[in-house]
C-alpha positions, 0 to 999 in steps of 0.5 A: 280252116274254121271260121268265126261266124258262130263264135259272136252270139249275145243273148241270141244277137249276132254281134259279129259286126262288132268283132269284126269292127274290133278286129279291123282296129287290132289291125290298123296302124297308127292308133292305140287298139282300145275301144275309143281309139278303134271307134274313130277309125273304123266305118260304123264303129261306135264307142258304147257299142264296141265298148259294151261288145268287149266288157258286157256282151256273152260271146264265148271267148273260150270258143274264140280262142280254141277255134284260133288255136286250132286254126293256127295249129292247121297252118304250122301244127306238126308232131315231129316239128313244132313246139308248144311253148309257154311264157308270161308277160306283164303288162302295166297298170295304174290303180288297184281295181283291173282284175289281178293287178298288183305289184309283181314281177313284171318282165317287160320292165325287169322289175317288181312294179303294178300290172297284171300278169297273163301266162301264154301258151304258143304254137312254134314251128320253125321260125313261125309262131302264134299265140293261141291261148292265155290264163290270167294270173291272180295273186293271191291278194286277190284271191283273198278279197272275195268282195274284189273278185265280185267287182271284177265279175271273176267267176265262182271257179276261178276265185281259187288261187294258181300258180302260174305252173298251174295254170300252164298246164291247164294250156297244155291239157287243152292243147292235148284236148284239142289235138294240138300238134307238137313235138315238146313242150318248152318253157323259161326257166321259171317253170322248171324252178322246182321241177312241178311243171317238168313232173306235170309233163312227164305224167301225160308222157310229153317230152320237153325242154325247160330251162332251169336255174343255175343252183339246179342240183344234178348227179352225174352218178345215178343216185340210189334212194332209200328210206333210212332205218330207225335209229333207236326206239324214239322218235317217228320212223323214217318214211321219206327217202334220201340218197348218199350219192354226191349232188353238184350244183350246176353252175359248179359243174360246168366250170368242170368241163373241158374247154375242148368238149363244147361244140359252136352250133348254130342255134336258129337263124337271125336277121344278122346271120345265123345264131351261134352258140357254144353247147354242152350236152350230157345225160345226168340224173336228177332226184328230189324227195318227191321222185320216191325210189326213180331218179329221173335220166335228163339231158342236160343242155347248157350254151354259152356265148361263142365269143365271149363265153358267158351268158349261160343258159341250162335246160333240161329234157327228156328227148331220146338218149339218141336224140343230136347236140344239133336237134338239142340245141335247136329245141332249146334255142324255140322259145324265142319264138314265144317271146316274139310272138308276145312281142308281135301281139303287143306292138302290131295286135293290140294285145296291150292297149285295152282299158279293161278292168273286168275278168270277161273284158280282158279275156275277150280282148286277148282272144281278138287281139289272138285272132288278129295274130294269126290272120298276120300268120296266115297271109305271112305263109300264103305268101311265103313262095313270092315274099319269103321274108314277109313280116307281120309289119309288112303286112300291117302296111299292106292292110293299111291301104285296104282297110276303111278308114272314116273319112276324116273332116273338120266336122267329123273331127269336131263331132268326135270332139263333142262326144267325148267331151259329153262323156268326160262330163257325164263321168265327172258328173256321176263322180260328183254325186258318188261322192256327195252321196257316199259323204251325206251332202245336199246334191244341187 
């Protein structure tokens, strides 16, 4: 297990106090897990300081989040096991000056609003996961406006843009530099769209289960490419391969199958009960323009609900010809378990609570509020023998009796009070003057 005393140095201060002040207020219920809220709980927390510690300060957050993958991949990391898993998740955000905020897609809400989005990488085994690494999403409106890039102290390198395919596997090379351990690699059906991801994979030879969409089209007979003869002496010889063979969407082609080759699997194990499904799995082939001469042989794995048999769900892997409907449906059923630690991380962690604008303050805050996940993690499996269902809110409770809090009186209520009425009026001062400055009027 690594420890983090190292990782918290600024201009050659140690400023672990301070992380662990943030932390402690990650993990404390009841309260927003911003630096003003975190300050007015925790013993010797001040605002200017934690605030300064999070926005300003020089530790490297990079090093933070590789230590807790690392330490979060000691607890559940296995190569014929575990999965990483990647996903995306916004979070709402008023006005236009947070790094990478913009009206986008935001999943939480289901539907187009202003937020940021951040991609996520999870290590899963079983019915544990944590959250161990992120890249911020940059559209490319920002990446158009070098002068906002500047303001939000996004570095040089980063000013390029992504997409968030990009930057997923950006996670999974770490992962693999770190030596990560893993089985497959999984994501939502976003990142099979188009199947840049799936061919990303498949070059560093790593097995996955990704979803797709239903207009994804398949062969069932394999395909054969071939670059068409010139017809003629005008016009550019053919240099791009096709293929005479019949493609079929895949929603069409599962209205063809008979209703007797679906199997009731049970998926993975809920709070109700065993999760069942019924599921489909067929080897098929999948080409495009860009895979040359060499289609690709693909399980796929469609499940649909036992009862009322909709809600579909398609996926495609590269597991083993050998590989069961059983370990199948399982690997596809994993990537809940990202949602959940997203879910987990936003409402116990703090991970959505900051009132950050810049590039540095946001990554820091993700990777604090990463650490306070898996020390969760971490007392939920120490504990698993005597508390087998010991969850990240049982234990937030249990920490709720042992974390200092200050103790609260009139006075120190009123002190508080006085303080951040200090700060409101130092702020709409500094506006005031912005503003007569910027429009030439005489400051009194």
């Amino acid at each position: 297990m690594i420890t983090y005393e190292n990782d918290f140095w600024s201009y050659r201060k140690d400023v672990s106090d301070k992380a662990s002040q943030y932390v402690q207020g990650l993990l404390t219920r009841g309260i927003r897990k911003n630096a003003e809220d975190i300050a007015e709980v925790i013993p010797g927390a001040k605002v200017q300081n934690l605030q300064q510690f999070i926005s300003q300060s020089k530790w490297n957050y990079t090093q933070v989040l590789q230590h807790t993958a690392l330490n979060v991949n000691s607890l559940i990391g296995d190569p014929d096991s575990a999965a990483l898993i990647i996903d995306e998740s916004g979070i709402p955000k008023k006005g236009n000056m947070s790094v990478g905020v913009a009206r986008q897609w935001l999943g939480c809400l289901g539907k187009t609003d202003n937020g940021q989005v951040g991609v996520y990488a999870a290590l899963c085994n079983g019915n544990r996961s944590a959250l161990i690494n992120t890249r911020l999403y940059l559209p490319e409106c920002w990446i158009d406006d070098k002068e906002r890039c500047d303001n939000a102290h996004i570095p040089e390198e980063r000013q390029i843009f992504k997409t968030k395919d990009e930057l997923a596997i950006e996670m999974v090379d770490e992962a693999l530099e770190l030596e990560i351990k893993f089985k497959f690699v999984g994501a939502d059906a976003g990142y099979g769209k188009g199947l840049n991801f799936i061919n990303e994979l498949e070059k560093r030879n790593l097995q996955f289960m990704v979803d797709i969409h239903k207009d994804q089209i398949i062969y069932v007979n394999k395909p054969k490419p071939f670059i068409p003869q010139k017809k003629g002496t005008r016009g550019r010889t053919p240099s791009e391969y096709t293929v005479n063979e019949e493609a079929v969407q895949i929603d069409d082609f599962t209205k063809t199958i008979r209703s007797d080759k679906w199997e009731l699997i049970e998926v993975r194990d809920s709070t109700k009960g065993p999760l069942v499904y019924e599921v489909y799995v067929k080897q098929i082939y999948v080409w495009n323009s860009t895979m040359g001469s060499r289609p690709r042989l693909y399980w796929l794995v469609i499940r649909r609900d036992a009862e009322t048999r909709s809600d579909y769900k398609y996926s495609f892997s590269n597991a083993p010809a050998a590989t069961k409907i059983e370990e199948l449906a399982f690997m596809q059923g994993q990537r809940f378990w990202i949602e959940h630690a997203i879910k987990v991380c936003k409402s116990d962690c703090g991970m959505a609570d900051y009132e950050i604008r810049g590039w540095d303050g946001w990554h820091r805050h993700m990777a604090l509020a990463m650490m306070a996940q898996f020390f969760l993690l971490k007392e939920m499996i120490y504990n698993q023998d005597e508390y087998p269902i010991l969850s990240p809110r049982d234990v937030m409770e249990i920490l709720a009796i042992f974390l200092p809090r200050k103790e609260v009186t009139i006075n120190s209520v009123i002190d508080e009070m006085k303080k951040r009425h200090n700060q409101r009026m130092l702020t709409k001062r500094s506006g005031e003057i912005k503003y007569r400055e910027n429009h030439n009027l005489n400051l009194t």
